[in-house]
N, C-alpha and C positions, 0 to 999 in steps of 0.2 A: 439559647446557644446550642449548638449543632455540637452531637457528646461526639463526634471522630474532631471536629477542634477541641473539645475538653480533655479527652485523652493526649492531647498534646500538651495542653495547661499542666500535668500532673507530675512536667518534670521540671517545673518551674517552683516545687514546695517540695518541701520534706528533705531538710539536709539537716536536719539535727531537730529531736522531736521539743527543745527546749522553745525555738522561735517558733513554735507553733500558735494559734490564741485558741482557746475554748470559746465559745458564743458567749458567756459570762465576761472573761475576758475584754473582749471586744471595746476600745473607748466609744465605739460609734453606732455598734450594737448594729452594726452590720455584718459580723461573722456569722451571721446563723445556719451555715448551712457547711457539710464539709466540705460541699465541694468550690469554696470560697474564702479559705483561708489567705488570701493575698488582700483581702476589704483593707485591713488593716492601714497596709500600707498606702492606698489609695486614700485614706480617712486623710482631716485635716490633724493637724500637730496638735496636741493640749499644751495647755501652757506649760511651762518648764517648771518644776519640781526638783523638790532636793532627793538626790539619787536614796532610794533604798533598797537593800534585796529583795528581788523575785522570790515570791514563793514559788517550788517543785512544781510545773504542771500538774492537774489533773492525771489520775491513771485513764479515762475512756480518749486523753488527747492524744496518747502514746501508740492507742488504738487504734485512729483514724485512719492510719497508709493502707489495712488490709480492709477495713469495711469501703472507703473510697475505693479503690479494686475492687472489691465484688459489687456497688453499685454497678460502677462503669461495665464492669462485666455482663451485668444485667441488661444495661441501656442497651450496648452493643447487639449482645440477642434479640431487645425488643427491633434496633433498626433496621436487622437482618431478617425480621418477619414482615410482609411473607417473600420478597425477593430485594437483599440489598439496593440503593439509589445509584451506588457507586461501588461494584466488587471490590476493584481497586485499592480507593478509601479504606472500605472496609478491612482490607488486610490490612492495610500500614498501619491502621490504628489497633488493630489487634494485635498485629509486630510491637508497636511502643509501648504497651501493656504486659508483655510477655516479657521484653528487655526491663522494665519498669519491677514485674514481680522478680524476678533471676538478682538485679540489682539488692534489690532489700531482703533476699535472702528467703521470700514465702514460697519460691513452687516447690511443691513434695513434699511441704513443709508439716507433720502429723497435725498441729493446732488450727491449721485453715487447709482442709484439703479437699473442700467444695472449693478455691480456686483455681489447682489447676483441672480439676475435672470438668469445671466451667469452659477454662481454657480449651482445654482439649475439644471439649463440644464445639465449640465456637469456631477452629480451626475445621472440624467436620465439614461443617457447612460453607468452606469458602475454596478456592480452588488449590491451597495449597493443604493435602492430602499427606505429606512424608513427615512436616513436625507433629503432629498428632502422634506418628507413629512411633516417634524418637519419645515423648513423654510417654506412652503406655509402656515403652522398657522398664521403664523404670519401677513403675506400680502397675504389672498386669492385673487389675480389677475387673469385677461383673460391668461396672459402670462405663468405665473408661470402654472397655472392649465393646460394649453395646453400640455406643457414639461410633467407633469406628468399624463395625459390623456392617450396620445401617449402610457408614459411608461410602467402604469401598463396594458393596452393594449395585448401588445405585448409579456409581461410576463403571460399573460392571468388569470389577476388578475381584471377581467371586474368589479367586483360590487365595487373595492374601484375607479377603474377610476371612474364610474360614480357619487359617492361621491364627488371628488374633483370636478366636471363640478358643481352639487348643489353648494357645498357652495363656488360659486361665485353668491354675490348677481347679480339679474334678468341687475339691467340697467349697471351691469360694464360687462358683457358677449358682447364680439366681435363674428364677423362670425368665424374666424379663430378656437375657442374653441368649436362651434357647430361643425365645419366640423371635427375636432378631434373627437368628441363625436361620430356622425356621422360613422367615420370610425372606429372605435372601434369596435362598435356593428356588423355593416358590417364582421369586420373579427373576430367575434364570429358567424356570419351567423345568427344573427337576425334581421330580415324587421321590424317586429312591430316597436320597441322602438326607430328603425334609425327615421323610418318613424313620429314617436312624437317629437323626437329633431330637426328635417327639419321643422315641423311643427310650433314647438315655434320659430324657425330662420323667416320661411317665415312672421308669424302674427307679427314682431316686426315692430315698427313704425324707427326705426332709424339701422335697418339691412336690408340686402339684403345677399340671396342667392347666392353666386361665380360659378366660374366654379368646383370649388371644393368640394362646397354641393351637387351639380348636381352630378358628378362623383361618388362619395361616397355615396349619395342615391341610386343611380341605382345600384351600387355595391349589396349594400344591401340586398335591394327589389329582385336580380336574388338569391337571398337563400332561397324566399317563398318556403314552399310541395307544396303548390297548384295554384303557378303562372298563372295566369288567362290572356288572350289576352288583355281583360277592363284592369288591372293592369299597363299592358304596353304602352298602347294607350295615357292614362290617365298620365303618366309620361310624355309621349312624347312630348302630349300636353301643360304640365308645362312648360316643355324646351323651347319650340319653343315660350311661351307666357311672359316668362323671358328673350328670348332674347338672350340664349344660346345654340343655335341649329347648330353654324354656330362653334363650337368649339370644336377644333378637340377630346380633351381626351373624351368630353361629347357626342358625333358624337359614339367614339369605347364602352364609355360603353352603350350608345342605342341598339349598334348590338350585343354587346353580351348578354343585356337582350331579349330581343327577341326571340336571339335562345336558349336562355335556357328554354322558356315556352314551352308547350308539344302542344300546339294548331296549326295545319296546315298552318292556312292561316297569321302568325305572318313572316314564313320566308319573304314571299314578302314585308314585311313592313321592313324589315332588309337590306334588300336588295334595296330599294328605300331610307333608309337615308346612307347608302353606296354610291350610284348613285350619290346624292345631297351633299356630301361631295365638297368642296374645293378644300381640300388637304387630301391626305390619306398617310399613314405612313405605317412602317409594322406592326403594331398590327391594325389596321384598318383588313390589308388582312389575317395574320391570324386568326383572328377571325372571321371572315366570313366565311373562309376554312372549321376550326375547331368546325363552329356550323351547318356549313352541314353536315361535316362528323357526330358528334353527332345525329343527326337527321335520317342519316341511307341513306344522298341524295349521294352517293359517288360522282355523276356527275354533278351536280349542283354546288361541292367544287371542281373538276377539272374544269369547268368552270370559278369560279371565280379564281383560281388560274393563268387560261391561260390568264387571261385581267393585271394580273403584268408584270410592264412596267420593277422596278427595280428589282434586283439580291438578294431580302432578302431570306437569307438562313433560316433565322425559316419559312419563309413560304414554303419554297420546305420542310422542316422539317415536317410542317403539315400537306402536302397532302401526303408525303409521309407514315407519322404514322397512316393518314388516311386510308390508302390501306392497312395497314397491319388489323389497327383494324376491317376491311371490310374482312377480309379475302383472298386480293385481290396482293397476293404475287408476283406475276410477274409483276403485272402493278407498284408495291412498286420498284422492280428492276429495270425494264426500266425505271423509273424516276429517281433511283437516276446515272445509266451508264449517261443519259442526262444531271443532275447535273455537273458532273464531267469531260461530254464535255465541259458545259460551262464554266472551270474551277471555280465555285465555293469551295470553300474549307467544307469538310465537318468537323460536326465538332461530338462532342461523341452524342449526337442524334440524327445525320444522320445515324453512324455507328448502335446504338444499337438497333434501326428502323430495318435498311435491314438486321442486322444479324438474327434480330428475324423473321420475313419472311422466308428470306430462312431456316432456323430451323424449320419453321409451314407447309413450302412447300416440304421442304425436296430438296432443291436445294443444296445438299452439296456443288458440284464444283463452283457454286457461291460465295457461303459463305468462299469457299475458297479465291479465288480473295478476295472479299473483305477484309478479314484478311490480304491477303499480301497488301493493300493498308493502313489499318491500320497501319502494321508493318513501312511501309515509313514515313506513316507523327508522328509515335508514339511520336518522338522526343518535338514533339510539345506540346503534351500533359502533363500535372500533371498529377501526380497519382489520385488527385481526379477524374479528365475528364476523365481518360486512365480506373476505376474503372467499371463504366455500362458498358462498351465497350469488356472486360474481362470477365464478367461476363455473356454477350451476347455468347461470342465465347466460354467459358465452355458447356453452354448450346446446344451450335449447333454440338459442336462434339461428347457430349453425344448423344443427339439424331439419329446423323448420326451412330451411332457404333463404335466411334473411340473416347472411354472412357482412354487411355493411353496418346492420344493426350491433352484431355481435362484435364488431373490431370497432366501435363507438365505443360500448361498454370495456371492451379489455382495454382502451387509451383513455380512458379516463380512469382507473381501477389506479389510488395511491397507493396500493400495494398488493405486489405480482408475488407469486411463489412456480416452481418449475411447473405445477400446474396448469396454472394460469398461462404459462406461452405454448404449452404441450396442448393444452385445449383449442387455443387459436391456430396454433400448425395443423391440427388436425381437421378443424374447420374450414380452413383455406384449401386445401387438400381435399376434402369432400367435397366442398365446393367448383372445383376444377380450376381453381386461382393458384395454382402451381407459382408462379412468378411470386405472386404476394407472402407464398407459403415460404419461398428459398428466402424470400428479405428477411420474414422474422424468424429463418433458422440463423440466419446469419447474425441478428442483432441477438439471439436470446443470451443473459448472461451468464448460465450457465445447460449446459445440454447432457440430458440423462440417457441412457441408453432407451429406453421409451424415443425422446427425441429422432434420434438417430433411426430407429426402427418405421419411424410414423412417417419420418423422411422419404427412405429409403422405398419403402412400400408405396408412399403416393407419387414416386417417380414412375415406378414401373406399371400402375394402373392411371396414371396419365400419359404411357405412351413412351415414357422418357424412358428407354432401358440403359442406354448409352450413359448417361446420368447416375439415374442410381446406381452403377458398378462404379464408376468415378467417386462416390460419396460413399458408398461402402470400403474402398480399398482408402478413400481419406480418414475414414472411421479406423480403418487397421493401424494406417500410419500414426496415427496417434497415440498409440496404444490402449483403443480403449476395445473391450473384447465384446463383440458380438453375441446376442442373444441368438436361440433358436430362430427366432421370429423372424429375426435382421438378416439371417444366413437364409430364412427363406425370401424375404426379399428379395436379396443377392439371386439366389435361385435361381430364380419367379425372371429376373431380369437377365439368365442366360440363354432361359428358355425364349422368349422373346425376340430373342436377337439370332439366335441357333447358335449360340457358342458353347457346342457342345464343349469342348478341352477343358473351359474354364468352368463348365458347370461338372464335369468331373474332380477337377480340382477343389472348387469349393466341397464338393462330397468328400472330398478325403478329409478336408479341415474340419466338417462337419463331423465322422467319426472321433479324429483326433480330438475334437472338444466333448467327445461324450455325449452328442446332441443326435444320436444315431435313431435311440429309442422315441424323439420325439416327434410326433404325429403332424406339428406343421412345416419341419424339414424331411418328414419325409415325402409326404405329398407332394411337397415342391417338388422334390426329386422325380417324383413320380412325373411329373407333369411335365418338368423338364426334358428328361428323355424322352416323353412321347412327342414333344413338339420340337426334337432335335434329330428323330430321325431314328432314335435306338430302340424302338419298344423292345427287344429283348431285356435292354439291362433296366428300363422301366416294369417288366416283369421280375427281375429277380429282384428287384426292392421291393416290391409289391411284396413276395413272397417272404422275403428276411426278415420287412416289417414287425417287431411283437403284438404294437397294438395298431388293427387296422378298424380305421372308423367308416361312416357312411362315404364321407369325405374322399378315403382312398380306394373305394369303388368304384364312386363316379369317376375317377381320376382316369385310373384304370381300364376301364371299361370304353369313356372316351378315347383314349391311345387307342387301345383296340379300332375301334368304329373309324380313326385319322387315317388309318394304313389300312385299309378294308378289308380287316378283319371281320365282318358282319357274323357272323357264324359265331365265333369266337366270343367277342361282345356280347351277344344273346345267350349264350350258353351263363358264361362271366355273370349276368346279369339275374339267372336262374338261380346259380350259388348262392347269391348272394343273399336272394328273398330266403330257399330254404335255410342260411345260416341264422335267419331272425334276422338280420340288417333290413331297417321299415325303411325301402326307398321313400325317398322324395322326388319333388320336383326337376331338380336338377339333375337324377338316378334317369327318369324319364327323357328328360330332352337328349342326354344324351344316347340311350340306346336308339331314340328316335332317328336322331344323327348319326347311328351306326347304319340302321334301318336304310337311312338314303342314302349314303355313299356305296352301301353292296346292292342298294334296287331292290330290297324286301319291302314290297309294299303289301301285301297281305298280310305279312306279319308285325310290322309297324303298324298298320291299321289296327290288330289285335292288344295289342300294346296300349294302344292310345285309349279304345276302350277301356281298359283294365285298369285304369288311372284311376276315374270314379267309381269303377263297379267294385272294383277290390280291394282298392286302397282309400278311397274317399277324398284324391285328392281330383279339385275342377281345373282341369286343360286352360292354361294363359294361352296370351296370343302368340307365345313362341312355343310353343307346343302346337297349335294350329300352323304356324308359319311352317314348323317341319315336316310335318303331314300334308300339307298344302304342296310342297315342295317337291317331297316324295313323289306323289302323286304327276305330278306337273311334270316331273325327269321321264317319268315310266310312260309319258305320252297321254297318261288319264286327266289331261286339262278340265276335260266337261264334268267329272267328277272330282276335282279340286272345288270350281265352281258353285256345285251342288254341297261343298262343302261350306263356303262362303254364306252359303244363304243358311246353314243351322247354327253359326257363332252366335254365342248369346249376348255380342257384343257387337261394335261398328270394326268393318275392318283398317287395319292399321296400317302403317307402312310396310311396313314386312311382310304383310300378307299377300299386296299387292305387287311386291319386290319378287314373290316367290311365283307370283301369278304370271309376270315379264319374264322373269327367266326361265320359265317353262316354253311361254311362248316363240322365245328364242332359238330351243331347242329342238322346237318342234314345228317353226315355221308360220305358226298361228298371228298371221298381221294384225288382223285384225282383232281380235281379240287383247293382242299386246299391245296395238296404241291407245285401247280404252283403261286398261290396266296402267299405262303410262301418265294419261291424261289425270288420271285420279293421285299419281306422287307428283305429276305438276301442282296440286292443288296443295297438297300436302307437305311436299319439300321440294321447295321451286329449285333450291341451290343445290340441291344434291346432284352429281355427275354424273351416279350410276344407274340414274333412270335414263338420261340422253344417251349410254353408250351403249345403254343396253335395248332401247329403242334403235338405234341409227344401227346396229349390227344386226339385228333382227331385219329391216328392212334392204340391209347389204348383203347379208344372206341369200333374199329372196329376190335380188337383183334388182329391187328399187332404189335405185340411185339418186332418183330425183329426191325423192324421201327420206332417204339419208342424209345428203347434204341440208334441205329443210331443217332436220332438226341438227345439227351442229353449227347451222347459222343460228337458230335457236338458242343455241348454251352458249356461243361468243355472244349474242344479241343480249344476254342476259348477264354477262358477265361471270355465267360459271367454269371453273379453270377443271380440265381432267390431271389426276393424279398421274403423274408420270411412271410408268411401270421400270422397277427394278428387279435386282438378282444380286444375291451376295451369296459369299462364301469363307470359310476360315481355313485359313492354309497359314502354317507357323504362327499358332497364338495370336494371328491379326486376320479382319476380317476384309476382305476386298468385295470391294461394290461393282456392280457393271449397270449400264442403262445401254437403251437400244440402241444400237450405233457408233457404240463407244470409240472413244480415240484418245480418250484424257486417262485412261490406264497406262503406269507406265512400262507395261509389255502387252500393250496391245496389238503391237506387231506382230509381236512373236502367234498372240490366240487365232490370231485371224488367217496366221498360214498355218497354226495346226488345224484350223478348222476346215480350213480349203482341202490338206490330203485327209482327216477322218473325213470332211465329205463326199472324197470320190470314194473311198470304202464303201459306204453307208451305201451308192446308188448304184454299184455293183452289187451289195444285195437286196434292191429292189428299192431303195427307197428314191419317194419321187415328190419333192417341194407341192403340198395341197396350197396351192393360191389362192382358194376362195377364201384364206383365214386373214387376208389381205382385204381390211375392208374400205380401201379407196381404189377409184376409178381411175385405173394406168396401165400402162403395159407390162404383159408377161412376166418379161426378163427383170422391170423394175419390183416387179412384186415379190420374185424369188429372190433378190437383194435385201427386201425390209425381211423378210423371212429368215434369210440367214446371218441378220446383224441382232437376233431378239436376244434379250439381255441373259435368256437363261441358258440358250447354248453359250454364248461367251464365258458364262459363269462356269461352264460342266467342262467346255473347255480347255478355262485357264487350272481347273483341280485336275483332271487327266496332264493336264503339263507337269504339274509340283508337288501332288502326291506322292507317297511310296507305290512301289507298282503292285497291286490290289488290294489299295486303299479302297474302302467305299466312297464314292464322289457323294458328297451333300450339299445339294443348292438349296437356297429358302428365295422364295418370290412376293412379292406382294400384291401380287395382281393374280389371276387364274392364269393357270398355261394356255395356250393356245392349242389349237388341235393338230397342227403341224409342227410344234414344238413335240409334243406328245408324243407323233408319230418316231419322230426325226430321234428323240432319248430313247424308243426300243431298238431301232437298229444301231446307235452307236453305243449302247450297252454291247451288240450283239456284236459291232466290229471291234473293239476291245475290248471284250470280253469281260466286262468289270461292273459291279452293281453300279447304279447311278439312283440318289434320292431326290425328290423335286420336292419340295413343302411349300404350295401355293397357298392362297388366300383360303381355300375351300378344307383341303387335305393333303394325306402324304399319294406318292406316285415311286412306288419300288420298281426302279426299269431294273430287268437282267433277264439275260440269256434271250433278248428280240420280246419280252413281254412284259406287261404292267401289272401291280397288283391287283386297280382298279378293275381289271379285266373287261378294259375299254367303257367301264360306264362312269361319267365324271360330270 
């Protein structure tokens, strides 16, 4: 019989202790138990008899209401180890129990007062927390207060536990109440106040310190910020002078304070009461693993790992999460193949250890194995166990490339946690399945700020900035509050689009959240202005920044090299090495990219040297393509070339992209159709070899060979991107393409454009029609000229600006060289900065000149 129905049964007897039976008693000798005093009445009848008096029950029958209660009370405890069937149940039967004792008159009662301290225990452990505290009124006890120490504890309701520890007066406090208190504080992770309730234990004249003040202080004390070596020494020596040095749980929390102080020469002391231990257990040896591996000693935790005699699998667990957290993916593998000689069994943090390794190492066909060794012992696992394990192997085949694989595994997975959909959004998202990515934002059941951030982020490096600012600002409307991370997002997607206002704005929000100090909103910021046109106020962030990493050098430094700053850049670039910041790769490409936008090609060269020879890092092929490029602009084709034949590699697209555009610039046909011939082979669909072929050859006034190859790209079916120009004027961004007419004041642009163009050719400017690269007349050519989307754009901001607003246009295609021309004289005829930010770099027209100082 299930005791939450028996504790209902119990208000079915006992209304007067006379109808009771004793087991004697009993005609059927089926009362034998007390908790079955109703047999009786279920018995059959005995025959009828001439009535006599009853004798007096027994005295132990009178007894039975409070030992029935403390059984039942007991049952109760045992149902509720180790987590109730039914919390529910659970209280209501502990409620008819409570009403049951109050009725008969036992709670508080001095001759049974194990029950209501049972009581009260009992209540501890279920969700309702305030009767407990109404019965300790009554009798503030050691006992009672312990039960409810513990509880509110754990509920992390810390300031009323330590209420109830006060009001037990000073001389009725046991150790058992301190070492509650104790661990309380402990697992709030504060040392001070542990350290003052040890304190009032140790000064009492009729307490002593256990092994469990011990354990629970050390606990403790390992949550100081500023754990000191003295700290630990100074425990040690209480230990050892109490007389509990020789005991083992006090023995493991010693080693793990130890290793949790930042102080060097603390391991060896960790390591000598390890030595001196007895007996060691497995949390003895993993934590000694675990606090080398923390420490950064990887060898030192394979060391003590090698001196285990027995087979504990959390400690192969620890060295092995040790290697991974080390970075140390293979040696994480060969341990666990070893494991699993030695038939250990692994269990789901074994597995989700080496899945993430091979994930980091990229050891897919490992990672394979392992999964199918998962798949065998899966059986063995719950879905809770079987859940990290899953969510490991989502992530491994995302990252491997086999995202179809991994959204197999997450749709069959019977139980998801916000992991589990944050893992697949992420993968869809590296993957470039943006579509698939927004379905299961949309479906997940609940979304973390993680989510939001992972979103937001792979909008704007898949392209979509328009997007992510729309899911950022649905993120606010919700009220759910953006991380750093997500604000750089947001950023990252105004830079993008050149909205500059709004990515000022976001900067204001970003201080206003205190998020000023952090290094991936700053960046952003940094990045933003440089790709919006302001390198100024991308220098004064630069500068305000507290902590600047490698990160916001390269940031930095590229602005610089966009606006052709070349000088600048390199100088930028200097500081940088002398302040100790160990460029990388990315430090390089960019000063290389500063390199070619100002025409430093001796010095870029030097540069490019200096990679390997002083830093040890080997030139990729976009480090070659810059240099190639460089080179190619400056007119030094033949030694581009000559460059080509020392790569220690086959050349790539880009090399050959840089090879074409050189050629274009410098008239070299021949050269450039073979240079062409070679991304025919390599990327048939791509545009920008055919435009950049068929301009090269309309340049040089082969027409016939121009049209050839643009019968070529229709013949092929490849489509050129259509060149635009936009601009923000009032918080909205306006688009122009060539020709426009679907603006709705394009009227108005196109007859400012007509009086700034008589300005412009009164001082001398004169429409270059060779940038016209089809075959027509004159007059029709200086029409497509003056319809190009980026005058339209410069403009319609000259119309709607304040008057010496800076005009900022952003393009997606390169300017043209009559566009070029055409923005230094009508800076010059109104007199007003004008920004161009093409596909290549920025273009600062003012006062009749460029920054580029005509080399683009």
């Amino acid at each position: 019989m299930n005791i939450l129905q028996s504790s209902e049964r119990l208000f079915f007897f006992e209304t007067k202790s006379s109808e009771r039976l004793s087991p004697k008693q009993d005609p059927v000798g089926r009362g034998t138990s007390p908790f079955e005093p109703w047999a009786a009445a279920r018995a059959p009848k005995p025959p009828k008899q001439r009535r006599r008096a009853m004798p007096p029950p027994p005295l132990h029958a009178v007894a039975s209401l409070p030992y029935q209660c403390s059984v039942l009370l007991r049952q109760l405890a045992a149902c509720h180890s180790p987590v109730p069937a039914s919390p529910r149940s659970f209280l209501r039967a502990l409620r008819r129990l409570h009403a049951r004792l109050i009725t008969a008159e036992l709670l508080h009662k001095p001759s049974h007062p194990h029950l209501t301290l049972r009581l009260l225990h009992l209540y501890t452990l279920s969700p309702d927390l305030a009767t407990p505290a109404i019965l300790f009124r009554s009798d503030p006890g050691p006992i009672a207060a312990t039960s409810l120490v513990s509880a509110y504890a754990v509920a992390g309701r810390l300031p009323d536990a330590a209420s109830f520890f006060d009001s037990v007066p000073l001389p009725r406090r046991d150790t058992v109440l301190h070492n509650a208190m104790i661990s309380a504080f402990a697992r709030a992770s504060l040392a001070a106040p542990a350290v003052s309730v040890f304190r009032s234990l140790h000064a009492s004249d009729s307490l002593r310190p256990d092994d469990y003040s011990f354990t629970a202080l050390l606990s403790a004390v390992g949550h100081m910020h500023n754990l000191a070596a003295s700290h630990c020494t100074q425990l040690h020596g209480a230990v050892l002078k109490l007389g509990a040095g020789a005991v083992l749980s006090v023995s493991n929390a010693l080693i793990a304070l130890y290793m949790k102080c930042d102080a060097p020469e603390v391991s060896g002391n960790a390591r000598k009461v390890l030595d001196e231990m007895p007996v060691k257990d497995e949390l003895s040896w993993t934590t000694i693993v675990v606090g080398y591996v923390r420490k950064g000693d990887v060898h030192a935790a394979r060391s003590a790992f090698e001196e285990v005699d027995a087979e504990f699998d959390v400690v192969w667990n620890a060295m092995i999460s040790g290697y991974v957290q080390s970075g140390m993916c293979a040696e994480a593998f060969e341990l666990f193949r070893r494991m699993v000689s030695k038939r250990i069994p692994p269990d789901e943090f074994t597995f989700t250890s080496v899945l993430s390794a091979c994930a980091n190492a990229g050891f897919f066909l490992h990672g394979k194995s392992v999964h199918g060794q998962f798949i065998r012992l899966q059986p063995n696992f719950v879905p809770e166990a079987a859940l990290p394990v899953n969510n490991a192997l989502v992530t491994l085949y995302s990252k491997s490339g086999k995202i179809s694989v991994a959204a197999r595994i997450f749709d069959s997975m019977t139980l998801k946690d916000v992991v589990s959909w944050n893992t697949i959004l992420s993968g869809y998202i590296e993957s470039g399945c943006l579509d698939n990515a927004a379905r299961v934002f949309k479906e997940m059941p609940y979304k973390s700020e993680l989510s939001w951030m992972v979103m937001v982020s792979g909008y704007v490096h898949g392209g979509l900035a328009e997007d992510a600012l729309k899911l950022f600002n649905q993120m606010r409307s919700e009220d759910i509050k953006p991380c750093d991370y997500t604000y750089a997002g947001a950023v990252a997607a105004c830079g993008e689009l050149g909205a500059l206002k709004h990515g000022m704005q976001l900067h204001a929000h970003i201080v206003r959240c205190g998020f000023e100090a952090s290094n991936s909103a700053g960046n952003a910021l940094l990045t933003m202005y440089g790709k919006c046109g302001a390198v100024k106020d991308a220098r004064l962030v630069f500068l305000v920044m507290p902590n600047v990493d490698s990160v916001s050098w390269n940031a930095m430094i590229a602005a610089l090299g966009q606006h052709g700053h070349g000088r600048e850049a390199l100088d930028l670039f200097d500081q940088m090495v002398a302040k100790g910041i160990y460029p990388d790769r990315i430090s390089f490409l960019t000063i290389l990219t500063a390199c070619n936008h100002a025409g430093l090609v001796d010095e870029g060269f030097q540069y490019f040297e200096s990679m390997k020879r002083d830093f040890g890092i080997s030139p990729g092929e976009d480090h070659y393509a810059r240099l190639i490029d460089l080179h190619g602009r400056a007119g030094r084709v033949g030694e581009a070339m000559d460059l080509i034949k020392t790569m220690p590699f086959e050349p790539t697209p880009a090399i050959w992209e840089a090879i074409l555009s050189g050629c274009r610039i410098n008239g070299d046909t021949e050269l450039g159709a073979y240079a062409a011939d070679q991304l025919f082979e390599m990327i048939p669909q791509h545009d920008g070899t055919y435009i950049l072929l068929s301009n090269t050859y309309s340049a040089a006034g082969r027409w016939v060979d121009a049209a050839r190859v643009r019968k070529l790209m229709r013949d092929r079916g490849v489509k050129k991107e259509p060149g635009c120009s936009w601009i923000e004027v009032g918080n909205k961004v306006h688009v122009f393409v060539v020709g426009d007419t679907k603006h709705p004041e394009a009227h108005e642009v196109y007859k400012f454009l007509e009086m700034i163009g008589a300005k412009m050719r009164k001082l001398g400017y004169v429409p270059d029609t060779k940038f016209v690269l089809q075959d027509m007349a004159s007059h029709q050519k200086e029409y497509v000229l003056f319809a190009h989307s980026e005058k339209l754009a410069v403009s319609f901001g000259l119309l709607k600006l304040p008057l010496g607003a800076t005009v900022t246009v952003l393009k997606n295609l390169r300017i043209c060289g009559d566009c070029h021309t055409a923005m230094m004289f009508m800076s010059l005829a109104v007199g007003r900065e004008i920004v161009v930010r093409d596909v290549k770099r920025f273009h600062h027209f003012k006062d009749g000149e460029c920054s580029c100082g005509n080399y683009w």
